[in-house]
C-alpha positions in Angstrom: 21.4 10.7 -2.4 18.1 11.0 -0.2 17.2 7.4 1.0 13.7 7.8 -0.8 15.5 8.0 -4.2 16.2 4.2 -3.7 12.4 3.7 -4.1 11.7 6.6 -6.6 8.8 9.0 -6.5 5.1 8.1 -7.2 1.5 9.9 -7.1 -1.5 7.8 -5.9 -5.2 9.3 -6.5 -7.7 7.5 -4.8 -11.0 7.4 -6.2 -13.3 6.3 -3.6 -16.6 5.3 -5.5 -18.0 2.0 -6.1 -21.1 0.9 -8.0 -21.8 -1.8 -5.0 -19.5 -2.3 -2.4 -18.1 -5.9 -2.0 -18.9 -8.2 0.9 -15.1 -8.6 1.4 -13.5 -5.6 1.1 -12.8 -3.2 3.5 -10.7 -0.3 1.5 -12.2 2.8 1.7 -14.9 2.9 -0.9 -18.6 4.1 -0.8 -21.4 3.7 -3.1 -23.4 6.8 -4.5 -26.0 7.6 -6.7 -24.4 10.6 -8.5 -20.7 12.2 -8.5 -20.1 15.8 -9.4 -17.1 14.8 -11.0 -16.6 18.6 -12.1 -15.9 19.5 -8.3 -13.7 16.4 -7.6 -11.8 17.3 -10.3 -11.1 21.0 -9.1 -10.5 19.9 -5.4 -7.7 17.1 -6.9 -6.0 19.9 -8.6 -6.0 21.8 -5.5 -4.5 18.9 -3.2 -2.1 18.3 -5.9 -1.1 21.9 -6.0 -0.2 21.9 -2.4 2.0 18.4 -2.3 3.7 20.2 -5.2 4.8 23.1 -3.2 6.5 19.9 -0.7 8.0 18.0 -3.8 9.0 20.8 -5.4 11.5 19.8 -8.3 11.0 16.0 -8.1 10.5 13.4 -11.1 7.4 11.8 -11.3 8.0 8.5 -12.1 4.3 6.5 -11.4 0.7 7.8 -11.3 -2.0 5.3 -9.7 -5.3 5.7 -9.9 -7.0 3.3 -7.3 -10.3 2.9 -5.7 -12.6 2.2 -5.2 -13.3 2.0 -9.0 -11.6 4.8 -10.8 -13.1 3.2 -14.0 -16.3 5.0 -13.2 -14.1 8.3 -13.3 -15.0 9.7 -16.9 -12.0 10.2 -19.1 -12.0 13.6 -19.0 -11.2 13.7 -15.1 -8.8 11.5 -15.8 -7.1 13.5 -18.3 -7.4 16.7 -16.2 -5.6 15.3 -13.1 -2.4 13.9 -15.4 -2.4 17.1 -17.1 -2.4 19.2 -13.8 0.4 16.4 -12.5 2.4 17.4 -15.8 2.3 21.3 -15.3 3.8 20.8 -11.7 6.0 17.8 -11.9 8.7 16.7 -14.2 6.9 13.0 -15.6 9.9 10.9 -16.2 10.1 9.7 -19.9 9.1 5.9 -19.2 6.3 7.2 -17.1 4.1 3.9 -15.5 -0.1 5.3 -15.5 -2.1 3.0 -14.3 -5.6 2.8 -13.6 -7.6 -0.1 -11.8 -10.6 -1.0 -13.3 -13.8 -3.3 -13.7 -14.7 -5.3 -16.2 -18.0 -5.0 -16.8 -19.2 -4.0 -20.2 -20.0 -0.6 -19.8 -16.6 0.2 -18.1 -14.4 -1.5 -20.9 -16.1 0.4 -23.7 -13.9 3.3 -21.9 -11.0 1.3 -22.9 -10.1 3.7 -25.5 -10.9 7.4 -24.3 -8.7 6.4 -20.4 -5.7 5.5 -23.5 -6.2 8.9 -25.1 -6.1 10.5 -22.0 -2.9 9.4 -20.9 -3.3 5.9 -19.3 -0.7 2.9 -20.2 -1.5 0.6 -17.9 -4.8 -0.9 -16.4 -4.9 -3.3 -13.6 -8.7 -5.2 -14.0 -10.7 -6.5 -10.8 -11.6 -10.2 -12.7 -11.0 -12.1 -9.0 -12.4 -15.1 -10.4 -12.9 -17.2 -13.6 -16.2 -18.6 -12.3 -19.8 -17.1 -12.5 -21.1 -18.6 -9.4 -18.0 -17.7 -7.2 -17.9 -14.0 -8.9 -21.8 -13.7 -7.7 -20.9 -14.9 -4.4 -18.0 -12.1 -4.3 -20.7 -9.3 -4.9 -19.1 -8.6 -8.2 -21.1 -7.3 -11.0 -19.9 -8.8 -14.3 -19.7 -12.6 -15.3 -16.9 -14.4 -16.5 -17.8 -13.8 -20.4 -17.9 -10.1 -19.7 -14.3 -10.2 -18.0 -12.7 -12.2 -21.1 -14.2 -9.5 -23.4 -12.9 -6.5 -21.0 -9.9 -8.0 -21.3 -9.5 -8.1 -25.0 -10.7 -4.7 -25.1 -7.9 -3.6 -22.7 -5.1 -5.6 -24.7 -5.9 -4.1 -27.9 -5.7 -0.3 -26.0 -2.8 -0.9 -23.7 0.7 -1.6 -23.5 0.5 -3.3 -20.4 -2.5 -5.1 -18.8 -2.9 -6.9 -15.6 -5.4 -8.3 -13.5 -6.5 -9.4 -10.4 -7.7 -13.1 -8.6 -8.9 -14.1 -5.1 -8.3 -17.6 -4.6 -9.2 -19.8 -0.7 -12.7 -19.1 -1.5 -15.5 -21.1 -0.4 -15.8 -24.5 -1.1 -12.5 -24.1 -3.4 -10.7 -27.4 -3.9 -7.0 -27.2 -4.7 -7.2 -29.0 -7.8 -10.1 -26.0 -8.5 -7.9 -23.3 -7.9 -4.8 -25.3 -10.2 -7.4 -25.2 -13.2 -8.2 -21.4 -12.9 -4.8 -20.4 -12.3 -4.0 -22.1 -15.8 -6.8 -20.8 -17.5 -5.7 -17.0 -16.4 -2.2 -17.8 -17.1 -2.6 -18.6 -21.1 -4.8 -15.4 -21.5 -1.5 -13.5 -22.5 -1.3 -11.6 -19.4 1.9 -10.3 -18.5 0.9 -9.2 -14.7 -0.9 -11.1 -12.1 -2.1 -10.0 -8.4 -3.1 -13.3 -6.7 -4.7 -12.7 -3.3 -6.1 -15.2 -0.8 -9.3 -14.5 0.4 -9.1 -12.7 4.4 -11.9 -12.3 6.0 -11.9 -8.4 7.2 -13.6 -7.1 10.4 -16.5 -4.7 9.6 -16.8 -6.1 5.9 -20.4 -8.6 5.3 -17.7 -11.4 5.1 -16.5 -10.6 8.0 -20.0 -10.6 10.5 -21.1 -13.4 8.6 -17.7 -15.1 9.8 -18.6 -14.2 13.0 -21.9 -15.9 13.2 -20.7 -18.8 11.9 -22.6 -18.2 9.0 -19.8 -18.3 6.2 -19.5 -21.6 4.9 -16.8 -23.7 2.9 -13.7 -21.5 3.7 -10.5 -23.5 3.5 -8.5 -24.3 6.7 -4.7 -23.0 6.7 -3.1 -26.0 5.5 -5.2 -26.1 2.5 -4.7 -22.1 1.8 -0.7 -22.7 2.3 -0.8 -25.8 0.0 -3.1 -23.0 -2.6 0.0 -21.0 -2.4 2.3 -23.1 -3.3 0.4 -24.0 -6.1 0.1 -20.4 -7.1 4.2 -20.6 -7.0 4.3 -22.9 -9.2 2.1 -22.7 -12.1 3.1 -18.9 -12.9 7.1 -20.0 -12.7 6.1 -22.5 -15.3 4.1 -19.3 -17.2 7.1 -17.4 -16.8 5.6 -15.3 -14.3 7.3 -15.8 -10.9 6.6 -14.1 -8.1 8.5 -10.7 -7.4 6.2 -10.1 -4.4 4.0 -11.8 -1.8 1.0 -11.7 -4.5 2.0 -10.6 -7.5 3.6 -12.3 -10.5 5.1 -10.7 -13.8 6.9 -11.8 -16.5 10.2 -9.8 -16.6 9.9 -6.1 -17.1 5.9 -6.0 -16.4 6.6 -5.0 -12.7 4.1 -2.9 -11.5 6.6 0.4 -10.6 4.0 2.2 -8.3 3.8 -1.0 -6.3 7.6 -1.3 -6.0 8.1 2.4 -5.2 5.7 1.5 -1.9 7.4 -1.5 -1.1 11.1 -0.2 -1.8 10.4 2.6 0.7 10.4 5.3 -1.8 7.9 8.1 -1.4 4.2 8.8 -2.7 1.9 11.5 -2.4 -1.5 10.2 -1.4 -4.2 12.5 -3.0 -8.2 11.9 -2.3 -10.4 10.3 0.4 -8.4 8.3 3.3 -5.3 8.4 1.1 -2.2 7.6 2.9 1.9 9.2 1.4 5.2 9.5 2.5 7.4 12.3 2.2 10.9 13.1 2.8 10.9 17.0 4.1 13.5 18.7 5.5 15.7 15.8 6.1 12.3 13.4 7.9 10.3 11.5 6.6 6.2 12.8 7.3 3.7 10.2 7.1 0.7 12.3 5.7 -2.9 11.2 6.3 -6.5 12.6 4.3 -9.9 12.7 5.6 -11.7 9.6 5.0 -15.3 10.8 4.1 -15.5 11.5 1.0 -18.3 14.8 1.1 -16.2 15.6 4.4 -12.9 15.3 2.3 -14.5 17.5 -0.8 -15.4 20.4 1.6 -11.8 20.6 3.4 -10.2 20.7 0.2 -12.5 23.7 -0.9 -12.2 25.7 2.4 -8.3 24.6 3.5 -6.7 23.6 -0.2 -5.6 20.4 1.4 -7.6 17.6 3.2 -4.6 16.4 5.3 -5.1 15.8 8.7 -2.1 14.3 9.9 1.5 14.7 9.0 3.8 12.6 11.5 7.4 12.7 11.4 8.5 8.9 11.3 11.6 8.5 13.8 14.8 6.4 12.1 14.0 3.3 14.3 10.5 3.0 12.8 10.9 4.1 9.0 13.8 1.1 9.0 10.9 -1.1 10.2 8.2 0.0 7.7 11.1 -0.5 5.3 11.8 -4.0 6.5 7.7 -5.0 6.6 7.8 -3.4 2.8 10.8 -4.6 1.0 10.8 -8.5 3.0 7.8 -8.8 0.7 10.1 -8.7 -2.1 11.9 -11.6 -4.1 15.0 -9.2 -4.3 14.4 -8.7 0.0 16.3 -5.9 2.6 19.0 -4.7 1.7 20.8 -4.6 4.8 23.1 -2.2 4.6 20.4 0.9 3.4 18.6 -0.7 6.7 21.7 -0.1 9.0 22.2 3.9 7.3 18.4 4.3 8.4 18.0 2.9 11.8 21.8 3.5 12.9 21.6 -0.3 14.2 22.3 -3.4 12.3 19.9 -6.1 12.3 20.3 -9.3 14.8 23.1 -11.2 13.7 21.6 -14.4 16.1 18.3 -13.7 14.7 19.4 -13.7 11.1 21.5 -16.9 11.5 18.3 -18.5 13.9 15.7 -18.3 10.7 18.5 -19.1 8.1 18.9 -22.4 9.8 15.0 -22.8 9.8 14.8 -22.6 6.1 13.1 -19.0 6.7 15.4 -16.6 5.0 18.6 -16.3 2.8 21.6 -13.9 2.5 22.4 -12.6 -1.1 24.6 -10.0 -1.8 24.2 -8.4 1.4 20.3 -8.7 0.8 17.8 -10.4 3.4 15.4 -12.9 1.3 12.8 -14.6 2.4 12.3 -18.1 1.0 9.1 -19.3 0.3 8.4 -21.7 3.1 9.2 -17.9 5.2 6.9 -16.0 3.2 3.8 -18.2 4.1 4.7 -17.1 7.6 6.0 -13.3 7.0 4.5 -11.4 9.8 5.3 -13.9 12.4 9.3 -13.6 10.3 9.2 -9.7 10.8 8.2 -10.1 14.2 10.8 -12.4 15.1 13.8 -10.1 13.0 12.3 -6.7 14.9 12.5 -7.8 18.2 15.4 -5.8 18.9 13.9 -3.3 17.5 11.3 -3.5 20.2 13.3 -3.8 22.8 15.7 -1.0 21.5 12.8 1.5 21.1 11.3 0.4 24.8 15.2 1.2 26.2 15.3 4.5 24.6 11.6 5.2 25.7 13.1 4.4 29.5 15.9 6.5 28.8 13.8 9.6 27.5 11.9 8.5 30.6 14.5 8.3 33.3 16.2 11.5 31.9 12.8 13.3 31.9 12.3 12.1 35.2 15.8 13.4 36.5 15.2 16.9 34.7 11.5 17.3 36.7 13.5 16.7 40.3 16.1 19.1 39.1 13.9 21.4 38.5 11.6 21.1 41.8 15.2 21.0 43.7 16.4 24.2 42.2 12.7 25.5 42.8 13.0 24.1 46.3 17.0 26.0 46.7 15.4 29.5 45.6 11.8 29.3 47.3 14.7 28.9 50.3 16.6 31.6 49.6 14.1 34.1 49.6 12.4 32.5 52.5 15.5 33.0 54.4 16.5 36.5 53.3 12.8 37.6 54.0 13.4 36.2 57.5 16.7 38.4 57.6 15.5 41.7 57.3 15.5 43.5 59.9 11.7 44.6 61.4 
C-alpha cells in the first residue's frame, strides 16, 4: 500500500470570489463585479482533465468546494464540475461533497438546487451569533439571517456544519461561554471554532499595527477561551477531533482529515495548493494565484500549475507530523519512521511526556490539551532532529560536492600536465 492511501484521496476546487472581502482574512479571495461563470467552468474541466491523466485509476473519496465563497457559484457550475469529476474518477459510494457557504438570504434560497446538483454537505461562514460583532467582522448577513440559512440548510442536507471566530474584540469569557451554548443546541452536528489571528496584509492586520485595533484579548484570556471551547462541546457531545473543529461521532469532516492524515488532494483553481504521490514521490503542486491570470493559463496551457516540487522523505514526515499532531487520534509513529527512515527523539518524546505535553497510545503520539495550546512551539521542539539531521546531510552533500569539484580540477590539473609535457617532448 502507497503511504497516501493511509489518508485517502480528495479533490479541492477553490472558488476565489467574494461579495466583500473580510477585514481578517487573508485566503486567496477577490471581489468582482461579474464572473463568466461559463468560462470558469470550461477551464475547471480542463485542469481536472490533466490531474486525471496523474491520478489515473484512483477513488475519489471527498470533493471540497472552498473559497472564497463558492455559494456564489450558480448550481449549474457546480453540477458541471462533479459531473466532469465522475466521468474521470471512480466517486467512492459514501462520497463526502461539501460546499462552504454564506448565509445570507439570497445564498441560502440555493439550498435546494447545490442538493440537486450533487452537494451533501455544506460548511456555513456564521463566525458569530452577535450583530454588532458580525458588522465588525465585515460580514454581510445578521444573526436572524444565519439562523434561517441554517434551517434552510438542515431541511436540504444530510450533514451541516458551521463556522465561529471567537477572541474577538472586547469579548469576555463568560461572552464567548453563552454563544458557544447557543450554537451548540442548534442541532449542529459539526463545529469549526477558530480564534481570531490577526494576519499581515489583511485591514485587521494594519490596523493592528497602528495600534488602532482595540479590545483584543491578551493570551491568557484566548487560552482560558479555549478551554472553554473544550468543554462545553464535550458536554454537547461534540469533542474535539482536531485543533478547531468538533463533531459528534461520524460527522468528521473527511476532506479535512484526508489533509491532515497526509493523504493526497488535487488542488484545482486560483492559488490552490495538492499533493500527489507520482512515480514513487510525493509532488507538491502549486496554481497561479490571480484569478484572470489563472483563467488565461488554463485556456492557453490546459493547466495553471506553476510549481510541482518533489517533497524529499525527511520533509513529507514533517508535514505529516505538523498535520496529523493536530489530531485527537495524533502520529502514528511507526508510518512516521517508514517515511523519514529515522525514528523520532526518544529523549524528546519522554522530555514533553513528563511536561504534561503529549501521550503515547498504541504506538500513536498525542498531544494533550495543555500541548495543543502550545503546538507549534511542541513540533518545533519534536523536529529538532529533524533539523539538525537535514543540516548534516546538507554538509554531507556539501562536503562530498566539495571533494568531487577538487577531483575534478586535480584530474584537469594531471591531464593539462600531460599534454604540456608531451608537447615539450617533441622533438623541434
Amino acid at each position: 500500500m502507497d503511504d497516501w492511501e493511509n489518508g485517502g484521496f480528495g479533490i479541492y476546487i477553490h472558488w476565489p470570489f467574494c461579495a466583500a472581502k473580510c477585514p481578517y482574512c487573508d485566503f486567496n479571495s477577490h471581489v468582482r463585479k461579474s464572473v463568466d461563470q461559463s468560462r470558469w467552468l470550461s477551464a475547471i474541466r480542463l485542469e481536472l482533465k490533466n490531474n486525471a491523466i496523474r491520478t489515473k485509476g484512483r477513488t475519489v473519496n471527498t470533493i471540497f468546494f472552498g473559497g472564497g465563497t463558492p455559494s456564489l457559484m450558480e448550481p449549474e457550475t457546480v453540477a458541471g464540475i462533479i459531473k466532469e469529476i465522475a466521468k474521470l474518477w471512480v466517486l467512492a459510494l459514501d462520497i463526502e461533497i461539501s460546499l462552504e457557504a454564506n448565509p445570507t438570504s439570497v445564498e441560502a434560497q440555493k439550498f435546494s438546487d447545490f442538493r440537486k446538483a450533487g452537494i451533501n454537505r455544506i460548511s456555513m461562514g456564521i463566525q458569530s451569533l452577535r450583530n454588532d460583532d458580525l458588522k465588525a467582522l465585515g460580514r454581510m448577513h445578521s444573526v436572524n439571517e444565519a439562523r434561517k440559512a441554517f434551517d434552510i440548510a438542515k431541511d436540504n442536507f444530510e450533514r451541516v456544519s458551521f463556522d465561529l471566530i471567537y477572541a474577538r474584540q472586547g469579548q469576555s469569557k463568560f461572552d464567548w461561554e453563552i454563544e458557544l451554548k447557543e450554537a451548540s443546541s442548534m442541532a449542529v452536528d459539526h463545529l469549526s471554532l477558530y480564534q481570531l489571528t490577526i494576519e499581515d496584509g489583511t485591514r485587521f492586520g494594519d490596523l493592528y499595527e497602528r495600534g488602532n485595533l482595540k479590545g483584543m484579548p491578551n493570551d491568557s484570556l484566548a487560552a482560558d477561551m479555549y478551554d472553554i471551547t473544550q468543554e462545553v462541546t464535550l458536554q454537547n457531545d461534540m469533542p474535539a477531533y482536531e485543533i478547531s473543529n468538533h463533531a459528534i461521532e461520524g460527522a468528521e469532516s473527511r476532506h479535512n482529515l484526508i489533509y491532515w492524515r497526509y493523504g493526497d488532494y488535487i488542488g484545482v483553481g486560483p492559488g490552490a495548493h495538492g499533493r500527489i504521490s507520482e512515480n514513487g514521490n510525493k509532488i507538491a503542486t502549486t496554481t497561479i494565484e490571480n484569478p484572470e491570470n489563472w483563467l488565461r493559463g488554463v485556456e492557453l496551457n490546459g493547466t495553471s500549475t506553476i510549481d510541482d516540487e518533489v517533497i524529499n522523505h525527511i520533509d513529507q514526515a514533517s508535514e505529516y507530523l505538523m498535520m496529523s499532531l493536530r489530531l485527537i487520534e495524533g502520529v502514528d509513529m511507526e508510518r512516521y519512521k517508514k517515511i523519514s527512515g529515522v525514528a523520532l527523539d526518544n529523549k524528546l518524546i519522554d522530555k514533553n511526556i513528563e511536561n504534561g505535553l503529549i501521550t503515547v497510545i498504541n504506538n500513536n503520539l498525542i498531544a494533550t490539551q495543555r500541548g495543543r495550546i502550545i503546538l507549534n512551539t511542541l513540533i518545533k521542539d519534536l523536529l529538532i532532529c529533524v533539523v539538525i539531521l537535514k543540516a548534516v546531510r546538507r554538509w554531507r552533500q556539501e562536503i562530498i560536492g566539495n571533494l568531487f569539484l577538487r577531483i575534478d580540477f586535480l584530474l584537469g590539473a594531471i591531464i593539462f600536465y600531460k599534454k604540456l609535457f608531451l608537447l615539450l617532448a617533441q622533438p623541434d
